[in-house]
C-alpha positions as CSV (number, residue, x, y, z in Angstrom):
1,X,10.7,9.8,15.2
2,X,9.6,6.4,14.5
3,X,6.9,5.3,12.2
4,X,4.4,4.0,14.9
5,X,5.3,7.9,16.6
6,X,4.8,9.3,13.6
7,X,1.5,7.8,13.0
8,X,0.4,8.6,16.4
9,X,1.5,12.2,15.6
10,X,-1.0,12.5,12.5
11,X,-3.9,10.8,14.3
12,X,-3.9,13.2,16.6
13,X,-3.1,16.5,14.2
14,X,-5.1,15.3,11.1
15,X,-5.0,18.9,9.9
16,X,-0.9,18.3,9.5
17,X,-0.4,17.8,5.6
18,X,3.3,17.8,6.5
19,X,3.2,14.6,8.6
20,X,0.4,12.7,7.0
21,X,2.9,13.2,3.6
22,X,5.5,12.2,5.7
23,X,4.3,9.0,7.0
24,X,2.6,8.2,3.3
25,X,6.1,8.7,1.8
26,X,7.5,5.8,4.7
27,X,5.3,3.3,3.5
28,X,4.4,0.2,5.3
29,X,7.6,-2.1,5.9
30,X,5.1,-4.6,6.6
31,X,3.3,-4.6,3.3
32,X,4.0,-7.4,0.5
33,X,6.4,-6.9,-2.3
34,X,5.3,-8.1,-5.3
35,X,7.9,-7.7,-8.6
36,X,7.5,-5.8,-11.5
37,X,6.1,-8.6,-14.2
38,X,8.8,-9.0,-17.2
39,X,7.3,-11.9,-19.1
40,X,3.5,-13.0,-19.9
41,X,3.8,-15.4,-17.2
42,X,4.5,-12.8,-14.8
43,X,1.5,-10.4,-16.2
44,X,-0.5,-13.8,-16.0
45,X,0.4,-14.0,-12.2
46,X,0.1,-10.5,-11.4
47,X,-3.3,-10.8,-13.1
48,X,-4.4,-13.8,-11.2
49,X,-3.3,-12.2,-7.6
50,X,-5.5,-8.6,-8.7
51,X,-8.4,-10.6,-9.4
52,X,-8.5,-12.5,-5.6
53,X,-7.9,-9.0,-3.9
54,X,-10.5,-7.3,-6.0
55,X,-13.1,-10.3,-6.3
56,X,-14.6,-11.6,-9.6
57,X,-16.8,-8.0,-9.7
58,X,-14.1,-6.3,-10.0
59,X,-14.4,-3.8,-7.2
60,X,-12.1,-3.7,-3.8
61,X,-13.3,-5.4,-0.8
């Protein structure tokens, strides 16, 4: 089954913790990649790029 079946699938059995796991454990192969930070300029970065997805209050939007 592929992803987009899959995902089909749970919308239309929400009750299915099975599948929903199942499609949560796929992942999106869309979704960005982002390294794990290994120097202070990385954690600077990585800070930075937090801070425009959450917004200067600090909370998602």
């Amino acid at each position: 089954m592929t992803r987009q079946e899959l995902r089909v699938y749970v919308l239309a059995h929400r009750g299915d913790d099975e599948a929903i796991e199942a499609l949560i454990k796929r992942g999106n192969p869309n979704s960005p990649k982002f390294r794990f930070p290994k120097t202070d300029e990385d954690l600077r970065e990585m800070d930075a790029i937090l801070q425009r997805k959450l917004g200067s209050s600090g909370e998602a939007v």
